[in-house]
C-alpha positions as CSV (number, residue, x, y, z in Angstrom):
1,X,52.0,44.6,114.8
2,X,49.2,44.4,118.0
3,X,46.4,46.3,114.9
4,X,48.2,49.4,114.1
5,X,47.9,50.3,110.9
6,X,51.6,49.8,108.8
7,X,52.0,53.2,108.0
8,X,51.8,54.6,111.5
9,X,54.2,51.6,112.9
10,X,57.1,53.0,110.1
11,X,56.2,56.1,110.9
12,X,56.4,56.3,114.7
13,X,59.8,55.2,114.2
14,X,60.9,58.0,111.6
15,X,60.7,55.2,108.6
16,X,59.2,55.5,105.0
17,X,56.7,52.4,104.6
18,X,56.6,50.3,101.5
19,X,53.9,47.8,100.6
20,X,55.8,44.9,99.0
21,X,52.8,43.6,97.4
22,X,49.8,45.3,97.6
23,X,46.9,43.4,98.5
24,X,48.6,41.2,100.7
25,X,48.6,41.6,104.4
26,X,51.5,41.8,106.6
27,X,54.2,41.9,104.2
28,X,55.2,45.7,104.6
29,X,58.5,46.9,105.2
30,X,59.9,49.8,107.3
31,X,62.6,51.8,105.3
32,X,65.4,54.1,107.1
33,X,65.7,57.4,105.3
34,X,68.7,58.5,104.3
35,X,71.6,59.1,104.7
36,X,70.8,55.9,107.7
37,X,70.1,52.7,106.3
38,X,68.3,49.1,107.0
39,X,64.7,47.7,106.9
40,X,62.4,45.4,107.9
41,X,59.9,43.3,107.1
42,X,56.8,44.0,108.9
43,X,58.2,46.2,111.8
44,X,60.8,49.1,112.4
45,X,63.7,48.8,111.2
46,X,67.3,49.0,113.0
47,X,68.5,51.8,111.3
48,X,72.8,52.6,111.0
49,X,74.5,55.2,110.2
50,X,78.3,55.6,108.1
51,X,79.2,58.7,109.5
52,X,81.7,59.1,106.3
53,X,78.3,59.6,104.0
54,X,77.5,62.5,106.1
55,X,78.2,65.7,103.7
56,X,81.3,66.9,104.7
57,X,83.3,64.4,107.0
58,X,85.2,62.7,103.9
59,X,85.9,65.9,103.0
60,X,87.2,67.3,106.3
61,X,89.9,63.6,105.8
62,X,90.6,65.1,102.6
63,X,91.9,68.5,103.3
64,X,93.8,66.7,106.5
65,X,97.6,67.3,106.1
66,X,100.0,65.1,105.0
67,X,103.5,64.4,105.8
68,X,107.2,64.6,103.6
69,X,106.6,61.8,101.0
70,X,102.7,61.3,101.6
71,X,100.7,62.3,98.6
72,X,97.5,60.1,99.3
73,X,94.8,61.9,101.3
74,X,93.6,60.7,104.9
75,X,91.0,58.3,105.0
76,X,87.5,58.7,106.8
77,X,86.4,55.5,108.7
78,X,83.2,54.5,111.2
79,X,84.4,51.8,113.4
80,X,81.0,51.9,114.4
81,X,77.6,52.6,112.3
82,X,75.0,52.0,115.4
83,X,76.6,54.8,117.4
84,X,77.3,58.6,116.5
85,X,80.1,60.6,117.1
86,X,82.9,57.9,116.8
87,X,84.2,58.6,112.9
88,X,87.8,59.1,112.6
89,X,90.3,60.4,109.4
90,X,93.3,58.0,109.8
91,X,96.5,59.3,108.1
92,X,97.7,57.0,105.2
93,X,101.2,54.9,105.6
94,X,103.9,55.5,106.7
95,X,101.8,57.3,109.3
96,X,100.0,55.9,112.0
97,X,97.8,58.9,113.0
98,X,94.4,59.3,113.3
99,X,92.2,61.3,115.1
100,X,88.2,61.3,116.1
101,X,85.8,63.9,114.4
102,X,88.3,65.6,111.9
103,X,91.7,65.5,110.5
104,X,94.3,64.0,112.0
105,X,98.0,65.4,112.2
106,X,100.2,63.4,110.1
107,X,103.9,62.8,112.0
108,X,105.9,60.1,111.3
109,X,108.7,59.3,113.8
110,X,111.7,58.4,112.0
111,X,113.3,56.1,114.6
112,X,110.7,54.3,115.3
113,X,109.6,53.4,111.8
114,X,113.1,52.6,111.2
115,X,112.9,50.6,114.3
116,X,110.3,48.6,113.3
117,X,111.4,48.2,109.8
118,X,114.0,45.8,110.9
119,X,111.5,43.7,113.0
């Protein structure tokens, strides 16, 4: 840790600092606050982010509209939880749909899935 203190290396990262076992040195860990997660054990931690725990984005999938026949709600997915910005709702079958940052719009194309049904 080059002699700062624990605390301050946590903190200068934006990390809450826990003392595994008190009264023994070096075995601190760095702690992401929610709603990120990770930690480490005796430096920063690499913090991640599921962009479908933010308040709100599941929901946004949820109230996404569905086609004839669909009854399930869309689904919220992060392809990627070390970048921002990337989350998608993604329309349940017989749909193909999604769409980046909010609801997606539910078609189906009847030919085609009746194209690809007989493959």
């Amino acid at each position: 840790v080059g002699g700062a203190m624990p605390g301050a290396v946590c903190a200068a990262a934006g990390q809450d600092c826990h003392d595994v076992y008190p009264g023994t040195l070096g075995d601190f860990e760095c702690v992401c606050k929610p709603l990120l997660t990770g930690r480490a054990m005796g430096a920063a931690a690499t913090c991640t982010l599921d962009e479908c725990d933010v308040p709100g984005n599941a929901g946004v999938c949820g109230a996404g509209t569905t086609t004839v026949g669909q009854t399930a709600p869309q689904e919220c997915h992060d392809p990627d939880h070390t970048k921002t910005g990337d989350w998608l709702c993604k329309c349940p079958s017989p749909s193909h749909a999604s769409a980046v940052g909010g609801a997606a719009a539910c078609a189906v194309d009847e030919c085609e899935d009746a194209a690809n049904a007989d493959r």
